[in-house]
Steps between C-alpha positions, in 0.01 A plus 500: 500500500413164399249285743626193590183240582591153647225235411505209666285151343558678157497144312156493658132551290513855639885609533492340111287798427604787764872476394464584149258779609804681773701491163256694322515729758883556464572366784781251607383203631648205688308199472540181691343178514557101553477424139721573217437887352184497288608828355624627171846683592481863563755779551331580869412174628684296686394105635593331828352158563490497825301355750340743781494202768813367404748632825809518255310709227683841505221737500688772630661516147214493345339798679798724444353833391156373454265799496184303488398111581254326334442132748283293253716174616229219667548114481174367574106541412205501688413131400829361654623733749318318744650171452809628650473822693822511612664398208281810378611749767886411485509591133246764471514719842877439600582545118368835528662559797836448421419732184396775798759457640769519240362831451822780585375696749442877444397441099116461599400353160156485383337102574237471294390112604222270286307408780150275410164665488362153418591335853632779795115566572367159536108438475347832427301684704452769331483530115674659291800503768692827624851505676340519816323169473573227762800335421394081530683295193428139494870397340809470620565759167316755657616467787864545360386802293399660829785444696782660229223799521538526853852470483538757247285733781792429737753598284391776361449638900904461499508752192627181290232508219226689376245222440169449325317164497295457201248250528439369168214260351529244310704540216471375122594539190740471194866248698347375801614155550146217441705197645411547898130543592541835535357856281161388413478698218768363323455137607158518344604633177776264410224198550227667323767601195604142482167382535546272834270529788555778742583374898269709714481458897166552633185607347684780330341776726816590618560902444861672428594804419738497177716742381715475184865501515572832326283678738671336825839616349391867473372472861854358600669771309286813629603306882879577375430805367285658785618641861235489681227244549324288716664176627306303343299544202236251317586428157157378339269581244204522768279267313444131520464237298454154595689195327161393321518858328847428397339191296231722384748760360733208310217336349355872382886572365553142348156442351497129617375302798745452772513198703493529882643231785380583843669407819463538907574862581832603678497582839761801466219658210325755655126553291601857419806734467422850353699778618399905508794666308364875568842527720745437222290725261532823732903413642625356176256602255446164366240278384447204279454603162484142293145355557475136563368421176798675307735341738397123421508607109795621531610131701334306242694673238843487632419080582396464131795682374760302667362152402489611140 
């Protein structure tokens, strides 16, 4: 019997990459999103643009024998979220809530939910960070993240779901969108390729843990895949490196100087963000597998590629 995954935010950086790795799979996937359909057509995949906080999006259609669903679909970053918190909760939390609740009762589908390594925890007390550190984030993003996860506790004590929450770093690589001030890695590479001066808040000291985008889809993926895990799981390579290393790394790849334009640090950045992945290596058996120095070749060469 065929799976059937629904993946919602598929015309997002990550969906763009998780969709075409369901079909590989041979599964059937539904994929929905606010944007046109980003995808090639394909014999099992179907596209709804939809809207999850929209109150006349049918989402009870789309979860018709859905087997499996994949939330990916967020509106906001850290960097604005807090510029509008409410605006941030009414699309983000009661989004996912009517999604929960368009759920059919007595179908218990896997939930496997992209939660955010990079903000639930806050400042870190403890380094690299397990599961069971103190949940404090400093964004309204976070804060989001960690209510759906909490939500998705309560629903799966009705027997609705089966959930896992994977807390995952911050992603890069080959697609992700450079026109928002958000995905370091990626920002900084499109500037250094076309030789313009890289926009850097603070003294660069700032520490994240980065993990490339194939590896976060195999994570995603194994979530589907397996029955039992924890509720949450961190997503991360375990290792740090700060946005000064980033620089280090480009100008090592690209053989050339790179210029650098500091501003005032943000508020919402908290000085480190490394998470302890030993829980998704014993429940899921995964772990990152692209270094961060193959990862920003691999960005660099994609970037190159399309402007030629």
């Amino acid at each position: 019997m065929t799976v059937r995954a629904l993946v919602t935010g598929a015309s997002g950086f990550l969906g763009r990459a998780l969709v075409p790795a369901l079909l590989a799979t041979g599964e059937s996937v539904v994929a929905t999103g606010r944007k046109t359909c980003p995808f090639a057509p394909h014999p099992r995949l179907i596209w709804r643009q939809a809207d999850l906080a929209d109150p006349a999006a049918p989402l009870a259609g789309i979860l018709r024998g859905v087997d499996t669903i994949y939330h990916l679909s967020w509106s906001t970053i850290p960097a604005d979220s807090n510029l509008a918190p409410s605006e941030d909760a009414r699309i983000n939390i009661v989004g996912s809530l009517r999604l929960l609740e368009s759920v059919d009762r007595g179908t218990s589908p896997r939930f496997v939910f992209a939660s955010s390594g990079g903000t639930v925890y806050g400042r870190l007390v403890k380094v690299p960070a397990p599961e069971e550190h103190p949940l404090r984030p400093l964004s309204a993003y976070g804060v989001s993240k960690l209510s759906v996860e909490a939500y998705l506790d309560l629903f799966a004590s009705f027997g609705a779901i089966r959930p896992v929450s994977l807390r995952i770093g911050n992603l890069f690589g080959p697609g992700q969108e450079t026109g928002r001030l958000f995905g370091a890695v990626s920002h900084f590479s499109k500037r250094a390729l076309a030789g313009a001066p890289i926009r850097m808040f603070g003294d660069g000291a700032v520490v994240r843990d980065y993990v490339y985008i194939d590896d976060a889809v195999e994570a995603l993926v194994r979530g589907g895949h397996t029955e039992v895990s924890s509720a949450a799981l961190n997503i991360g390579s375990g290792e740090g490196r700060s946005l000064n290393g980033i620089v280090a790394v480009l100008q090592k790849l690209l053989a050339k100087p790179i210029m650098v334009e500091r501003e005032p640090g943000r508020p919402f950045d908290v000085p480190v963000s490394v998470l302890d992945p030993a829980k998704a290596r014993r429940e899921l058996g995964w772990s990152a597998r692209v270094s961060f120095e193959e990862g920003v070749a691999r960005t660099l060469a994609s970037m190159a590629k399309a402007v030629t």
